[in-house]
C-alpha positions as CSV (number, residue, x, y, z in Angstrom):
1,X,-19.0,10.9,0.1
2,X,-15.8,12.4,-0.9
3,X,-14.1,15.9,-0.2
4,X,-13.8,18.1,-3.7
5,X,-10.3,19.5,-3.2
6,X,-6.9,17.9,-2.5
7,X,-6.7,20.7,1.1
8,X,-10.2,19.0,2.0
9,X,-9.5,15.3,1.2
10,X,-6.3,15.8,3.4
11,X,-8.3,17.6,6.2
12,X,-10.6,14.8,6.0
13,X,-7.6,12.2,6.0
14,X,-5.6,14.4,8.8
15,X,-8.9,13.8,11.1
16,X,-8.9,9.7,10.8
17,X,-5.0,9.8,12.3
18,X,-6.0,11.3,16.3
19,X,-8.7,11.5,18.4
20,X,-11.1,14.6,18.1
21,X,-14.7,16.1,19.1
22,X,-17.0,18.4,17.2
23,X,-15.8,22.0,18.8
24,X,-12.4,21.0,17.2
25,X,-13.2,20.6,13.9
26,X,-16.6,21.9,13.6
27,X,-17.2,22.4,9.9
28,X,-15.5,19.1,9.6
29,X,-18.0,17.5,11.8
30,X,-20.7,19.0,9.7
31,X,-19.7,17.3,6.5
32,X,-19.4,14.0,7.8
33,X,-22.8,14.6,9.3
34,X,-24.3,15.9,5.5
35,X,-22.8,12.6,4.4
36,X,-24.6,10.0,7.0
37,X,-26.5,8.3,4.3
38,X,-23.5,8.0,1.6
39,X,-21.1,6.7,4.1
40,X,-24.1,3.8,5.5
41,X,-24.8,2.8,1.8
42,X,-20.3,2.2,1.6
43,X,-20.3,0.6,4.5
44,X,-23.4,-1.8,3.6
45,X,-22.1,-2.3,0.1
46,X,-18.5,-3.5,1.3
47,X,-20.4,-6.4,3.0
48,X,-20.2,-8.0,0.1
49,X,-17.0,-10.3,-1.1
50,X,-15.7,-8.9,-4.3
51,X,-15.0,-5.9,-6.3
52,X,-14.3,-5.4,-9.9
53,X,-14.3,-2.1,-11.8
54,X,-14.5,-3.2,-15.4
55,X,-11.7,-2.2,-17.5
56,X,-13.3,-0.5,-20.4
57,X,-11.9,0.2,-23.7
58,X,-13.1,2.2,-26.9
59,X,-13.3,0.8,-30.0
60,X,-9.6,0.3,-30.8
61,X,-9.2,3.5,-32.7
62,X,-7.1,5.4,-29.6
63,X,-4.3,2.2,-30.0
64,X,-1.9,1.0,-32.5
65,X,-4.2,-1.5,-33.3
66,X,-7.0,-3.0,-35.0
67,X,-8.9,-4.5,-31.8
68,X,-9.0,-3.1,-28.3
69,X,-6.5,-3.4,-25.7
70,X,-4.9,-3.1,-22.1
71,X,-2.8,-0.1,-24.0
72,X,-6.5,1.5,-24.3
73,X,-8.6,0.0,-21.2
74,X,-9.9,3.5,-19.0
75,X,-8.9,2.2,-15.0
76,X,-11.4,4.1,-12.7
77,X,-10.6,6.8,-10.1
78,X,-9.4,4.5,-6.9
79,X,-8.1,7.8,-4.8
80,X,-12.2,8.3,-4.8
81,X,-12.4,5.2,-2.9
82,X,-9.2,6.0,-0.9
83,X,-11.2,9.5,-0.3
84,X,-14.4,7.4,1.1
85,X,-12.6,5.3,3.3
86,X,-11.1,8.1,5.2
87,X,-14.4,9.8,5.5
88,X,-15.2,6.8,7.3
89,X,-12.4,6.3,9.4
90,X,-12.6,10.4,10.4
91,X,-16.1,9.7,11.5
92,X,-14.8,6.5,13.6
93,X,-12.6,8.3,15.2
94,X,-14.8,10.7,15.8
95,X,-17.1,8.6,17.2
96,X,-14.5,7.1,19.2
97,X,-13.4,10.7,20.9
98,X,-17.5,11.3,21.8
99,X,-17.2,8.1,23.4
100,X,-19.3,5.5,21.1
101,X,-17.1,2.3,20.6
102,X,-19.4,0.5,18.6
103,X,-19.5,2.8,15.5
104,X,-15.9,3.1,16.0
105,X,-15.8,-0.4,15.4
106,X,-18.8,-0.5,12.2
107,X,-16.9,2.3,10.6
108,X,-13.9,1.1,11.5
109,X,-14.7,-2.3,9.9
110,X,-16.0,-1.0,7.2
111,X,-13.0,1.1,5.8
112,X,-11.0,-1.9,6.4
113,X,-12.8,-4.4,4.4
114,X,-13.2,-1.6,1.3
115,X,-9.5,-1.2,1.7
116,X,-9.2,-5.1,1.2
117,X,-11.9,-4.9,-1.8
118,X,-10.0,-2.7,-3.7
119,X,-7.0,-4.5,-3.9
120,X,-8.3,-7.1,-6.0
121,X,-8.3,-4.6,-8.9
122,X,-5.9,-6.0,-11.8
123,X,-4.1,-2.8,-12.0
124,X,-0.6,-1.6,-10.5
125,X,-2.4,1.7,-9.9
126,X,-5.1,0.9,-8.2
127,X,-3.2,-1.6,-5.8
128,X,-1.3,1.0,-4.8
129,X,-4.1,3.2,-4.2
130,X,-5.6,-0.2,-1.8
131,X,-2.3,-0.2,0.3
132,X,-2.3,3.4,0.9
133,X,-5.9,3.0,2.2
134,X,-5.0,0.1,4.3
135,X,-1.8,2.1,6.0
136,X,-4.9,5.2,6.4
137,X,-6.7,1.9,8.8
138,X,-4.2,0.8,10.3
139,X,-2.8,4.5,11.5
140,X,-6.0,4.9,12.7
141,X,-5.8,1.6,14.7
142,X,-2.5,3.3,16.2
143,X,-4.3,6.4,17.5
144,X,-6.8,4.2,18.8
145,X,-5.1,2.2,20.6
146,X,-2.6,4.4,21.9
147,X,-5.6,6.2,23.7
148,X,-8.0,5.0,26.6
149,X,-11.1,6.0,24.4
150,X,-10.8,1.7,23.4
151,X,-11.3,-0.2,25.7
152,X,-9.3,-3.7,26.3
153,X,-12.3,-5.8,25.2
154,X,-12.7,-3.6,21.5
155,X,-9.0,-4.0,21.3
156,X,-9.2,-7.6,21.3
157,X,-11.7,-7.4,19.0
158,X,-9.8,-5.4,16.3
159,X,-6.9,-7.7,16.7
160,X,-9.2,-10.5,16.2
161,X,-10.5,-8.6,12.9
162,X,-7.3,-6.9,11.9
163,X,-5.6,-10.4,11.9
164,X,-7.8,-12.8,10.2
165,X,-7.7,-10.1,7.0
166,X,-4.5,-10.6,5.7
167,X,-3.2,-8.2,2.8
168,X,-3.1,-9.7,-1.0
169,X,0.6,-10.3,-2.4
170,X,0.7,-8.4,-5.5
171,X,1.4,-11.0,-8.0
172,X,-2.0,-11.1,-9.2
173,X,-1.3,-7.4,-10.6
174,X,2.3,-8.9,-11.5
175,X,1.2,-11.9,-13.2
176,X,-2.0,-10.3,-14.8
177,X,-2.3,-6.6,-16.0
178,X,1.1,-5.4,-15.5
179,X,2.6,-8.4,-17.5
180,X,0.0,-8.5,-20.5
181,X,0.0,-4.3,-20.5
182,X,3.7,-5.2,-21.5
183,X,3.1,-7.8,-23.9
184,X,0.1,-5.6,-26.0
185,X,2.7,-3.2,-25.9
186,X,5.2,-5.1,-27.9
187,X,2.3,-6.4,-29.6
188,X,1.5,-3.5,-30.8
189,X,5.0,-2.0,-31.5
190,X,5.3,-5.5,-33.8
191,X,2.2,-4.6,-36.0
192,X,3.7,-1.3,-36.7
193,X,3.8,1.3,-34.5
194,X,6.7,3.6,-34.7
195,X,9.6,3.8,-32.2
196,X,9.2,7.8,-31.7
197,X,5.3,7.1,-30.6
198,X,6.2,4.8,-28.4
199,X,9.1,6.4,-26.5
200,X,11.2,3.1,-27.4
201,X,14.8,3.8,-28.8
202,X,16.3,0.9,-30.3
203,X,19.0,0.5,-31.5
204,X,20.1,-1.1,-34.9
205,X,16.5,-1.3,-35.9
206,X,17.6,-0.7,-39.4
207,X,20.3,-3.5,-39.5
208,X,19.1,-5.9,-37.6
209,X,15.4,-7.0,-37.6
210,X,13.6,-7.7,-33.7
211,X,12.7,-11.4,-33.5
212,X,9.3,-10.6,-31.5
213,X,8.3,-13.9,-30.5
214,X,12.1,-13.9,-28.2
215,X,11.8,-10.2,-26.9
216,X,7.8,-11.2,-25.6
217,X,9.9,-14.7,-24.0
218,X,12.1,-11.9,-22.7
219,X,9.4,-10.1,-21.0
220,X,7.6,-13.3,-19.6
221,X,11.0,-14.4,-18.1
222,X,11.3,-11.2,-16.4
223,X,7.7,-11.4,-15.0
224,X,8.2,-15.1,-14.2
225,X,11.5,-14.0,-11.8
226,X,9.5,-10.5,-10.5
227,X,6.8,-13.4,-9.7
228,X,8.8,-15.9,-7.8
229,X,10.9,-12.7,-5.6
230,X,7.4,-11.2,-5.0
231,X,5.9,-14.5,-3.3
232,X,8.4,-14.1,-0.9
233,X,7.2,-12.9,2.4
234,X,10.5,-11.8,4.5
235,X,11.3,-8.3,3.2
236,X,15.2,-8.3,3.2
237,X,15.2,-11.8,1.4
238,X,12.2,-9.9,-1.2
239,X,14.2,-7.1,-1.9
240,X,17.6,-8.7,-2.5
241,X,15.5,-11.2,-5.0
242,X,14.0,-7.8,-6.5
243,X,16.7,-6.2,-7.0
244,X,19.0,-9.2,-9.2
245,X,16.3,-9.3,-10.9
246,X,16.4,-5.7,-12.4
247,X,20.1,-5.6,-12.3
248,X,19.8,-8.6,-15.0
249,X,16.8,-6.4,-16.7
250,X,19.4,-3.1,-16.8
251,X,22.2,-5.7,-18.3
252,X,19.7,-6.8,-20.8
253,X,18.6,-3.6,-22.2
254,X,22.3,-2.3,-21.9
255,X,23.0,-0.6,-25.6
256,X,26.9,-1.8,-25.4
257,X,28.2,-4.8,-26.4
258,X,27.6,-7.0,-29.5
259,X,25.3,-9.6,-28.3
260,X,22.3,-6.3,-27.4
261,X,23.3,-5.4,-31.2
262,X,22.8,-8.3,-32.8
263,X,19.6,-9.6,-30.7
264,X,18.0,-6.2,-30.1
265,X,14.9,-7.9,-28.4
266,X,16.9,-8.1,-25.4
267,X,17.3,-5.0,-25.2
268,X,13.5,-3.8,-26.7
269,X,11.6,-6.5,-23.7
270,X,14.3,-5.2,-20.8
271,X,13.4,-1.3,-22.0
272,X,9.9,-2.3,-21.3
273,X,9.9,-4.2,-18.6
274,X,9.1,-1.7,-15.4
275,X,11.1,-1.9,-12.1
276,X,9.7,-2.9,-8.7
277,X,11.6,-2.0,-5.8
278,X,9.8,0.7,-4.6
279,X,6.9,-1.9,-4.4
280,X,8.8,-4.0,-2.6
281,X,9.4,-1.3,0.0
282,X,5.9,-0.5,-0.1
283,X,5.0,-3.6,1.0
284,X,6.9,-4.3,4.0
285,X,5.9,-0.6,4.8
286,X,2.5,-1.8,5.1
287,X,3.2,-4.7,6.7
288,X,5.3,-3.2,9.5
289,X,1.4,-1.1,9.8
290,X,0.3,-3.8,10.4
291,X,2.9,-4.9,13.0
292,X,2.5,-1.8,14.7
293,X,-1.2,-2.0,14.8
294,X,-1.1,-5.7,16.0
295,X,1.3,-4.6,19.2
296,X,-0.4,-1.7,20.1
297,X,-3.7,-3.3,20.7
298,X,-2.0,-5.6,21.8
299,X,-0.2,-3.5,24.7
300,X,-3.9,-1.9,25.1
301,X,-5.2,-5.3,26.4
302,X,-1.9,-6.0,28.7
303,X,-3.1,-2.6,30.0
304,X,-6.1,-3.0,30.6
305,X,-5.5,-6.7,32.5
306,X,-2.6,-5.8,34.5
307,X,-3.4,-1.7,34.7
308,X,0.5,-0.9,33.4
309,X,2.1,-1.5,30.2
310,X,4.5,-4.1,30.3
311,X,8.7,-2.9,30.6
312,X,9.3,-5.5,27.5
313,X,7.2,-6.0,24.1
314,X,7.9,-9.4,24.8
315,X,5.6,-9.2,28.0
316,X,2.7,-7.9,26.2
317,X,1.9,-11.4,24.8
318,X,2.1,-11.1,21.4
319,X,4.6,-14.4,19.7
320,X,8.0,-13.9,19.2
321,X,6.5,-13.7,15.2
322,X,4.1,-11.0,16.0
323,X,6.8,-8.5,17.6
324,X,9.1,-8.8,14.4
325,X,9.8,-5.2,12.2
326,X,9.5,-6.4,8.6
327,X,12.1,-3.8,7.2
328,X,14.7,-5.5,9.7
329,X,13.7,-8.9,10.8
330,X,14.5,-7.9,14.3
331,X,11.8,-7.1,17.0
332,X,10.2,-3.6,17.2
333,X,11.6,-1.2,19.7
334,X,9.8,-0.6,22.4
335,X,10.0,1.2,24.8
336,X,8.4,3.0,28.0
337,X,7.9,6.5,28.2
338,X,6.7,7.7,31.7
339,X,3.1,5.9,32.2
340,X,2.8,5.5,28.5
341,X,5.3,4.1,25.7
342,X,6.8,4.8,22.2
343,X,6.6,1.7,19.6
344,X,8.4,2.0,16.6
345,X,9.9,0.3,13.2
346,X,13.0,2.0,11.6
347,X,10.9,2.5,8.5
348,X,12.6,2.1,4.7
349,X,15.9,3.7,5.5
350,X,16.6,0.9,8.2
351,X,17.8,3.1,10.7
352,X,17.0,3.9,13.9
353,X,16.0,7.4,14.3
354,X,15.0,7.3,17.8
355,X,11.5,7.2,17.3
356,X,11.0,10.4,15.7
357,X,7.8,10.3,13.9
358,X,7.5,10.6,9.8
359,X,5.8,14.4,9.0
360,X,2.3,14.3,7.4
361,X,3.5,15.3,4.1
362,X,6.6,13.4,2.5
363,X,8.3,15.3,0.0
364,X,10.4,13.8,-2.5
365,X,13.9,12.7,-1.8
366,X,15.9,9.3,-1.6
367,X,14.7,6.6,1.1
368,X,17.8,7.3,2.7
369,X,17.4,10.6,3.5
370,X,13.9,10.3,5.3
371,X,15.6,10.2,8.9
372,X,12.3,9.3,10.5
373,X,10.7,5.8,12.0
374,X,7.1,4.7,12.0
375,X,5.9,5.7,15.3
376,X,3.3,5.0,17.4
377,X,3.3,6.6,20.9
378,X,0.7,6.4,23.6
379,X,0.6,9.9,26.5
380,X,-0.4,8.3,29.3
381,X,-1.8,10.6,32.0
382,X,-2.5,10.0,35.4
């Protein structure tokens, strides 16, 4: 059920972010249509409570070693997935636009939930690829809510769903693949392998023999500290955590100095060991989503009681928890905007950009330089 190019995969994924009908994206409509039976049999099959793609190796010959590996395992293709779900969330929103609430709601669901499934793969990638399908659900939330197409009862009954999924940590990827993918890695490098294959320079290799048994205590003490900042919830508190812990990584693997010389495993395990700060921002990206989602609904129901959005966020009803941006640890900005409202987090360069909204395609650039906020805004006409 998935689009074969990248141009139709991001029509497909354009569709699940607003509300549309059939004369506006007819050939669209059409495909979604051709793929009724594919997208029932995902959204039966994510019914279920887990999802494993085994990681499959060959027989050892593709890796420095004797016996298979992580260094060798195949991971699957998780932007398929990604590429299912958001056939199913263009066809709830679809749905939605023609006026049929309920299989907004059962396609809705089930995007949601396969979203969820995926991120108990053991990989980094494929985690990754789970979050970005989450965000794809909760935007779709946003453009739900932020229209009258859902009613107040529907959106209590996606904040009722929305909130009793909560999104994995990632240190079971931490602590599990990414972690022993490290450790086969110096495994391997021990049994043999040369530095040039592996990309590895070390220095004084010829002088000073690696004690591998200390760099793989290296790498485990960097994982054990990556562990203990990722179980950390607030995202300013996460991130300062992350980042000690790969400033003592980069003083570990700096080349300078007599001690790296003369214990060169220091410097082998810290030239190994990946960086996670963008992850870090990742998350609390998703989770300020997931904020956004929560309040908008939320704001939909205050609607729908009292006819008028509230003049405060702290009106609406959600806790004083619930109105919190993760990025800042102060409340969303809200605000109203004629009979609707704009609703906004500053996004990963902690500014406030006035609520102008992020561009569909990000190109590449520091975080600081993105001068946008995650937006959601509800046009409310007479």
């Amino acid at each position: 059920a998935t689009a074969e190019s990248w141009e139709e995969d991001q029509q497909v994924r354009d569709a699940a972010g607003e509300l549309w009908r059939r004369p506006g994206r007819p050939e669209l409509a059409e495909y979604l249509d051709s793929q009724k039976q594919a997208l029932d049999a995902l959204g039966a099959a994510v019914q279920r409570e887990r999802f494993y793609i085994p990681m499959l190796t060959e027989d050892g010959s593709g890796t420095t070693t004797s016996r298979p590996s992580l260094l060798s395992a195949r991971i699957g293709n998780p932007s398929r997935l990604r590429n299912a779900g958001d056939a199913l969330l263009a066809r709830a929103i679809l749905r939605l636009g023609e006026g049929d609430q309920a299989g907004y709601l059962t396609d809705l669901t089930a995007a949601l939930r396969l979203a969820r499934l995926m991120a108990q793969q053991p990989s980094i990638m494929e985690y990754l690829v789970a979050r970005a399908a989450d965000v794809d659900v909760l935007r779709t939330i946003d453009a739900a809510a932020a229209s009258r197409n859902l009613d107040a009862a529907n959106a209590g009954k996606l904040r009722t769903l929305t909130d009793a999924a909560p999104w994995p940590s990632p240190v079971h990827v931490l602590d599990g693949c990414e972690r022993y993918l490290i450790l086969d890695l110096l495994e391997a490098i021990s049994q043999g392998s040369t530095m040039a294959a592996s990309g590895i320079p070390l220095t004084g290799k010829s002088l000073v023999p690696v004690h591998y048994d200390e760099a793989l205590a290296e790498v485990n003490g960097f994982f054990d500290s990556y562990r203990a900042a990722f179980e950390i919830a607030d995202f300013p508190q996460r991130q300062r955590r992350v980042e000690a812990v790969e400033a003592a990584i980069v003083t570990a693997g700096s080349t300078s100095g007599a001690a790296n010389f003369f214990y060169p495993h220091r410097a082998l395990a810290a030239s190994l060991t990946p960086g996670w700060t963008s992850l870090s921002v990742l998350l609390a990206d998703r989770d300020a989503e997931q904020a956004l989602a929560r309040a908008a609904l939320q704001l939909r129901i205050f609607q729908g009681t009292h006819g008028a959005f509230p003049g405060m966020l702290a009106d609406s009803g959600l806790s004083s928890q619930e109105q919190i941006d993760p990025f800042t640890d102060h409340p969303l900005i809200y605000r109203r905007d004629g009979r609707g409202y704009v609703l906004y987090s500053v996004g990963e360069n902690l500014k406030d950009d006035g609520g102008k909204a992020r561009p569909p395609v990000i190109t590449s650039g520091p975080m600081a330089s993105r001068p946008w906020d995650l937006v959601v805004r509800a046009v409310w006409s007479p």
